[in-house]
C-alpha positions in Angstrom: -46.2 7.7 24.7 -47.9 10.0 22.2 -50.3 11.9 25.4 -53.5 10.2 24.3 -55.7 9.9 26.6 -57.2 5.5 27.5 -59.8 6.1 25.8 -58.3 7.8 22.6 -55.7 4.9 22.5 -58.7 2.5 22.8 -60.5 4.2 19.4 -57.7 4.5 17.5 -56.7 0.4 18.6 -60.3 -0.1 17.3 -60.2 1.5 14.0 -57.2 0.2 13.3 -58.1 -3.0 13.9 -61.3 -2.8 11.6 -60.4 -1.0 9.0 -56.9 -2.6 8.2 -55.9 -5.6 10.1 -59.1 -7.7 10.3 -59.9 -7.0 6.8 -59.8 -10.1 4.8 -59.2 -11.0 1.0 -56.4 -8.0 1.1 -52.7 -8.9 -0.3 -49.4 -8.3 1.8 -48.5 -5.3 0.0 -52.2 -3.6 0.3 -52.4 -4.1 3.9 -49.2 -3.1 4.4 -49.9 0.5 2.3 -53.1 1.2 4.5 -51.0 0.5 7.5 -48.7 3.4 6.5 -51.8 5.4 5.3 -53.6 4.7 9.2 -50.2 5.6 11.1 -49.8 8.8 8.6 -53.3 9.6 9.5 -52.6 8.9 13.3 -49.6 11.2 13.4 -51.2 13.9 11.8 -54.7 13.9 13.9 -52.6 13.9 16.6 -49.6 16.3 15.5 -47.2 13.7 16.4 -43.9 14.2 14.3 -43.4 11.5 11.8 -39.0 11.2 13.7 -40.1 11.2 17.2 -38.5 9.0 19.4 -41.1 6.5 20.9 -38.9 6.7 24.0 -37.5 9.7 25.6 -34.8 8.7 28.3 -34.8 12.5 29.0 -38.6 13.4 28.6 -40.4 9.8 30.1 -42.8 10.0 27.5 -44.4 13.1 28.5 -46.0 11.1 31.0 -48.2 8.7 29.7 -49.1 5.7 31.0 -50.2 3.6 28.3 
């Protein structure tokens, strides 16, 4: 849906996995703020807009299969 590529999705699953959902000893809110940091950091690597649609009726994703 955002044109990366298996194994770009597969990093970025990774890192965001380490780095802010299998962190432990972290509150609610905390986790919750490096979420939003991760995804703004996502978006940006990627120059994803931070309103796109994650589905397209007209544009099928821009093909991506993932």
């Amino acid at each position: 849906m955002f044109g990366l590529t298996a194994e770009e999705a597969s990093k970025e699953f990774i890192d965001l996995t380490t780095n802010v959902l299998d962190v432990n000893g972290v509150e609610a809110d905390a986790r919750t703020a490096a979420l939003g940091v991760h995804i703004n950091d996502l978006l940006t690597r990627y120059g994803i807009e931070e309103d796109m649609h994650l589905m397209d009726p007209n544009d099928r994703s821009k093909g991506c299969k993932l």
